[in-house]
SEVO-624318 format. One record per residue (C-alpha): x, y negated, z. Coordinates in steps of 0.02 Angstrom, whole numbers, padded with zeros to 5 digits, always signed. Example, Ala and Ser with C-alpha at 12.3 -4.5 7.8 and 13.67 -1.06 7.14 Angstrom:
+00615+00225+00390+00684+00053+00357
***
This chain:
+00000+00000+00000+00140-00106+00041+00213-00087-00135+00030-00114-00202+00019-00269-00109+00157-00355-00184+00108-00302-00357-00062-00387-00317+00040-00536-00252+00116-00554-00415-00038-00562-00508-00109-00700-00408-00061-00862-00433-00117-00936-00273-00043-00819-00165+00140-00802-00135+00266-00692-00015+00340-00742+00140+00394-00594+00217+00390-00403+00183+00415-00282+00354+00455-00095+00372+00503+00018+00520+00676-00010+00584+00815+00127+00499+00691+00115+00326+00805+00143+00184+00708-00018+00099+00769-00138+00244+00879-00236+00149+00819-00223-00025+00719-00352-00129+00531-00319-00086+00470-00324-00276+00614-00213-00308+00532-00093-00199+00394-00128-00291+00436-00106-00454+00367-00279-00495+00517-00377-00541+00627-00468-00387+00520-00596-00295+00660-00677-00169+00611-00585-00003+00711-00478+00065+00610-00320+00181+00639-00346+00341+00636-00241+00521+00613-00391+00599+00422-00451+00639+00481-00637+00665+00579-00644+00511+00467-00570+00416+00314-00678+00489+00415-00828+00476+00317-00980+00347+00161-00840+00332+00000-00924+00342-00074-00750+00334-00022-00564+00374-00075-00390+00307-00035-00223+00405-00035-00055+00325+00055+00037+00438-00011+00163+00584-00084+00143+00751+00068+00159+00857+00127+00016+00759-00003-00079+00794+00023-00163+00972+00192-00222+00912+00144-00303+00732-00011-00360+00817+00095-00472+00966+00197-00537+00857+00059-00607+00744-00003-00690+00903+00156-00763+00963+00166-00844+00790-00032-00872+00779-00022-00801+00606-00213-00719+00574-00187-00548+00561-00285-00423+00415-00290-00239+00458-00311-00112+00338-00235+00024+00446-00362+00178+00500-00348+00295+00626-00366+00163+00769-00433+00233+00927-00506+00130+01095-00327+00076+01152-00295-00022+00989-00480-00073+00974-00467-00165+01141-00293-00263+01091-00379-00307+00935-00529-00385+01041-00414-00464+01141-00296-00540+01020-00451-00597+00920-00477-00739+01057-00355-00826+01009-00320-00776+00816-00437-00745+00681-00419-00555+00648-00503-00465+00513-00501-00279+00525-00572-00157+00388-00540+00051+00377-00580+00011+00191-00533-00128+00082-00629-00106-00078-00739-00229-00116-00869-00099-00180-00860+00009-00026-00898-00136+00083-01059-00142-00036-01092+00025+00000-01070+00012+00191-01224-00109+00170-01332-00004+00044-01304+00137+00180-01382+00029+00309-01521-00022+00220-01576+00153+00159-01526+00241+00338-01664+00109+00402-01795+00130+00278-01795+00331+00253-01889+00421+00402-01802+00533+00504-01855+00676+00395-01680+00629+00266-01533+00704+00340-01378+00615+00309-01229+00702+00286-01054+00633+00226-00937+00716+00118-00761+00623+00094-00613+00666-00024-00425+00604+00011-00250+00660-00044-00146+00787+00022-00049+00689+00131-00179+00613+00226-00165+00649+00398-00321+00592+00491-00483+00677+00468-00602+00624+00422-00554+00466+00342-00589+00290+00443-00695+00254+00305-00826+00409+00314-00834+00375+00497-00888+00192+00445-01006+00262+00350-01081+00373+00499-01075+00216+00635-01165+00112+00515-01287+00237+00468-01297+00285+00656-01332+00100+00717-01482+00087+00575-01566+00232+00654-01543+00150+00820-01409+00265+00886-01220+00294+00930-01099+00422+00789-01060+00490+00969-01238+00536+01006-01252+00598+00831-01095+00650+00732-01065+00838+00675-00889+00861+00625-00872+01065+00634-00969+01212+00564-00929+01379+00569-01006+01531+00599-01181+01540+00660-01225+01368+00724-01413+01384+00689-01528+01252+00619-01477+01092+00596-01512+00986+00730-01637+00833+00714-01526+00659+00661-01374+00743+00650-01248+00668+00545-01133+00777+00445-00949+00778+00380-00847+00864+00271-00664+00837+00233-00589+00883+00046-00406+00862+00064-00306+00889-00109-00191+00838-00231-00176+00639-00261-00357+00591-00225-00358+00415-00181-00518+00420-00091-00667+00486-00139-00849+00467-00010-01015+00525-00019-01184+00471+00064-01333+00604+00038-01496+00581+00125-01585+00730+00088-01759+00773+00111-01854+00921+00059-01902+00882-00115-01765+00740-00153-01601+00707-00114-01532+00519-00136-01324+00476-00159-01236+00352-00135-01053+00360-00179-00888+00280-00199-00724+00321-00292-00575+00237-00288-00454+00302-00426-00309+00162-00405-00235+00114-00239-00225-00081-00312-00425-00082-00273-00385-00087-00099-00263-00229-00126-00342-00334-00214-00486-00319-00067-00364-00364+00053-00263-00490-00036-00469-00568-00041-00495-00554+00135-00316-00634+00162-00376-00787+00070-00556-00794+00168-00464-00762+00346-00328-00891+00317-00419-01052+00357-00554-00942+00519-00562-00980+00686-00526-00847+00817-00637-00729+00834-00657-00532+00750-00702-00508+00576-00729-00375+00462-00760-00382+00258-00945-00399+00257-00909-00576+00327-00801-00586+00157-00938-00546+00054-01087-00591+00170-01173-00481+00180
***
């Protein structure tokens, strides 16, 4: 995503690199970041250090992983430079610290960046509140290989919202496991299942099926730049914010 980002970065004429960070002992440290890229030098240098590499940013973007996350989001706060987060896998811990860091900084945070699966997130809503109880909703989500969280923090978007439309919690509701004989399904469940293969960039499925009819609602994403270009967009919105937590329906409004 990093590399992605940059690519996007040169495409846009209004937006422009300050800094470019990766984990200390990274064999890019060092190296031109739009080398890395692929996308032609660009003048910054990737950095290990947060400051550095926050240093003259008006906004920052993390892709990186949740035990990064306390450090890149500190340092975003000690230079009150809003903060978008596109990483998944977050659990309560990080959750909090982004609640907390949101009082003072305008923080955006998104388990998908695609403009058209922010869509869907609403068109889920709406049809999760107008079907009766009678459509089960089930959730079927495709990512690569190398993926290691299951399932993805975009299916389990999909679930809360659908969840909160029916006036309940993914907790109270989620199924995540089947096997064997685990009899009927129960009433307002909420189903997932994980495909894991290959280079699938992400793939996720909405089915509220009734007997008789069965509506879908899907997204695929077949080029990583999607989810760039959705963050490089929510970059631009958060920029100018007041503190407080955002997420990309507030991009799009809807």
């Amino acid at each position: 995503m990093g590399r992605c980002l940059v690519r996007g970065l040169r495409e846009s004429p209004d937006l422009t690199l300050a800094g470019a960070l990766a984990s200390t002992g990274s064999h890019w440290v060092g190296r031109d970041a739009g080398d890395v890229a692929e996308a032609g030098l660009v003048g910054v240098e990737v950095s290990a250090d947060r400051a550095r590499a926050l240093a003259g940013a008006r906004v920052a973007i993390d892709f990186t992983l949740p035990a990064a996350l306390a450090r890149n989001l500190a340092a975003c706060v000690d230079a009150r430079v809003p903060l978008v987060v596109g990483t998944t896998g977050l659990g309560d811990a990080e959750q909090e610290l982004l609640r907390a860091a949101s009082h003072s900084l305008p923080v955006l945070v998104a388990p998908n960046m695609s403009l058209g699966m922010n869509l869907l997130f609403s068109l889920v809503a709406r049809a999760a509140a107008a079907l009766p109880s009678c459509y089960d909703i089930e959730i079927v989500e495709g990512h690569h290989r190398n993926k290691v969280d299951a399932p993805s923090g975009t299916a389990l978007r999909i679930g809360e919202v659908a969840a909160g439309a029916r006036q309940t919690t993914l907790h109270e509701a989620g199924v995540y496991s089947r096997v064997g004989n685990v009899g009927p399904r129960p009433d307002g469940a909420i189903g997932f299942s994980v495909v894991r293969g290959g280079d699938i960039v992400g793939d996720h499925q909405v089915l509220f099926a009734a007997v008789g009819e069965r509506l879908e609602i899907a997204h695929r994403a077949s080029d990583r730049m999607t989810f760039a270009y959705g963050a490089l967009q929510a970059a631009r919105w958060l920029a100018d914010r007041p503190p407080g937590l955002y997420g990309m329906a507030d991009v799009l409004g809807v």
